[in-house]
Wavefront OBJ file of the C-alpha trace (Angstrom):
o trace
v 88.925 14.243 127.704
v 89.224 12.731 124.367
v 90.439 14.293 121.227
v 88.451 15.098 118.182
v 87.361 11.760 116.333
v 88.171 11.793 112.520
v 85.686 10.684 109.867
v 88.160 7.483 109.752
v 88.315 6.731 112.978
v 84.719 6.959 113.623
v 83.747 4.781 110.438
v 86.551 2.254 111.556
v 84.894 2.017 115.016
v 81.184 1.954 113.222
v 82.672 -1.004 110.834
v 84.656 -2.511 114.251
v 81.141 -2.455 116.327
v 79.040 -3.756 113.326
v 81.786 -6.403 112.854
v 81.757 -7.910 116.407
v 77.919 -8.410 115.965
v 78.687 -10.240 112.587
v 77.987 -8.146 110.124
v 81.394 -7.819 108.210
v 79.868 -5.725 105.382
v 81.641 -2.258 106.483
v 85.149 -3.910 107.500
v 85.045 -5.499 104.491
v 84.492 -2.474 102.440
v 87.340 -0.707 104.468
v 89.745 -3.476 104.272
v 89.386 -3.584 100.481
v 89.530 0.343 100.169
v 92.661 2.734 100.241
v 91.379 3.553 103.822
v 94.232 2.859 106.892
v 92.543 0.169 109.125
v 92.588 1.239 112.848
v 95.039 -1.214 115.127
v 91.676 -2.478 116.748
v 90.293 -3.336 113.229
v 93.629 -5.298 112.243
v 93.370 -7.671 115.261
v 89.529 -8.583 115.133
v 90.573 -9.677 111.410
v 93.719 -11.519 112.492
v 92.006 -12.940 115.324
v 89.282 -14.079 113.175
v 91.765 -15.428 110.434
v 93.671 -17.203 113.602
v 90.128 -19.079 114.901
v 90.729 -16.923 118.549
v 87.296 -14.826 117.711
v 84.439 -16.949 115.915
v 81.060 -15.290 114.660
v 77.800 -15.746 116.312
v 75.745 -18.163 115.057
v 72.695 -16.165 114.030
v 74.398 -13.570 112.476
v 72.550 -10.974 112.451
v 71.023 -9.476 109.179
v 72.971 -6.721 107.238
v 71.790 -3.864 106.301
v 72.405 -4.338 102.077
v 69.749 -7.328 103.388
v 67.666 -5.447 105.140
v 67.166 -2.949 102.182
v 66.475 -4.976 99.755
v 63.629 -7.128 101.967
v 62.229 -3.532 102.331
v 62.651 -2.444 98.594
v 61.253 -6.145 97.517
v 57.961 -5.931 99.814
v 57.139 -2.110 98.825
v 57.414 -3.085 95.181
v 54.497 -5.901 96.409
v 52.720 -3.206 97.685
v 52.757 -0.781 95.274
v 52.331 -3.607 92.256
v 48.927 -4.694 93.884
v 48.014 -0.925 93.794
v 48.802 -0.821 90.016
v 48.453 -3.995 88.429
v 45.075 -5.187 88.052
v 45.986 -8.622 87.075
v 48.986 -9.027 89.616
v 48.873 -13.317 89.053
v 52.636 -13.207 88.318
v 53.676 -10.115 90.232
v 55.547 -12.095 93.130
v 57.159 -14.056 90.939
v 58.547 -10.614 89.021
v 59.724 -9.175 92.126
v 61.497 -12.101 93.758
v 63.139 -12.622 90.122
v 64.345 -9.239 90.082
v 65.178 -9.053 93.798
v 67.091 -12.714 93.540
v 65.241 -14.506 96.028
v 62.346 -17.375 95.764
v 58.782 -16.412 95.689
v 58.506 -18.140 98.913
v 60.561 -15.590 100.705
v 59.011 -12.414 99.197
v 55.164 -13.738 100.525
v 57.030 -14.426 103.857
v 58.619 -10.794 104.160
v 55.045 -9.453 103.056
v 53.334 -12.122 106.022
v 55.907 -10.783 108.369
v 55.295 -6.903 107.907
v 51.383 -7.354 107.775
v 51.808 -9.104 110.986
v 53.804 -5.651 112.716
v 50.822 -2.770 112.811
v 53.234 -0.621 113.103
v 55.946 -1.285 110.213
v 53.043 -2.361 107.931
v 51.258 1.601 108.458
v 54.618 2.990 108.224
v 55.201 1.051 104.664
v 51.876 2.123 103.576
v 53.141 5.601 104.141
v 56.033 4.653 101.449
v 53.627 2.970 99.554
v 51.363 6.489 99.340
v 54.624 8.643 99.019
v 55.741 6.213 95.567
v 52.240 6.390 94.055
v 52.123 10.247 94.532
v 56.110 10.316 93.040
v 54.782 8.447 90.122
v 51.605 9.849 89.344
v 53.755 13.170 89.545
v 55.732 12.236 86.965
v 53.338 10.539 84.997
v 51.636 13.959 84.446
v 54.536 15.836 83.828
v 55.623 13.107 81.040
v 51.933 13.928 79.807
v 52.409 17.520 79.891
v 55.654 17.838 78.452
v 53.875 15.524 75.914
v 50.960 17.317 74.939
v 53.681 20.702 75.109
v 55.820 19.304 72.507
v 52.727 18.438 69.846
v 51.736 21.336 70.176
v 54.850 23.497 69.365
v 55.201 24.163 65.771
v 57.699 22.063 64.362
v 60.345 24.476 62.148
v 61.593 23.292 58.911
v 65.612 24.678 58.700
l 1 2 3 4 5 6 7 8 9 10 11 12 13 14 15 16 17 18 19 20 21 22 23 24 25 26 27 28 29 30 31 32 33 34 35 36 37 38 39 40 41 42 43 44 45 46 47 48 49 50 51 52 53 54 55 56 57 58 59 60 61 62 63 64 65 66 67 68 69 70 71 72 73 74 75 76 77 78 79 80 81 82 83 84 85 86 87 88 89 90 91 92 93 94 95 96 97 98 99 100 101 102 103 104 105 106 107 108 109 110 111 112 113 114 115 116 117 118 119 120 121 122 123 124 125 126 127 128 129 130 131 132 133 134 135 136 137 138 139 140 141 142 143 144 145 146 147 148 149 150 151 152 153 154
């Protein structure tokens, strides 16, 4: 029977397992942190710095990636929700996610094209409208609060 697994030594295997799939994000992160690299960690790195171990071809995406495709396409969704006039409102969230205008209507083809994902978005989509209609009429109350509080002169 095993021993108990530290919070080290399970995010060194997490960063080990993502690593051999080719995502290098987590090892990364470790290897430049104060954290003590497991003995496994230290020879998939040497063994990648030697040439013995080379990374798959089609990588697969990261999950910083994966995020932000998510982020980019909900701020689609909720912009065409918002913005009347949405001519330019790719263009704004591509610019502001750093990717062409291309790839945002591709993410946005690809999730309309999963039932699934796209009603599970929507969900996200509903749950950011409510957040900022919520705050929306708090700003408005704590507005309409403040004018009406007597201002007094010191």
């Amino acid at each position: 029977m095993a021993g108990k697994m530290s919070f080290s030594a399970l995010e060194g295997a997490t960063s080990l397992y993502q690593a051999e799939r080719g995502d290098l994000s987590l090892i990364l992160c470790r290897l430049r942190s104060d954290d003590e690299l497991l003995i496994e960690e230290r020879e998939f790195l040497a063994d990648l710095i030697d040439g013995r171990r080379a990374l798959f071809n089609n990588r697969p995406v990261n999950f910083a990636v994966k995020f932000r495709d998510e982020e980019m396409v909900l701020d689609v969704l909720v912009g065409k929700r918002l913005i009347p006039k949405r001519s330019h409102l790719v263009a704004r969230v591509a610019k502001e996610h750093g990717v062409s205008p291309s790839y945002v209507y591709r993410k946005v083809r690809e999730l309309e094209a999963a039932p699934i994902a796209y009603a599970a978005m929507n969900q996200r989509v509903e749950l950011r409208l409510k957040t900022l209609r919520d705050l929306e009429e708090h700003f408005n109350r704590s507005l309409s609060v403040d004018e009406c509080e007597p201002k007094s002169e010191g």
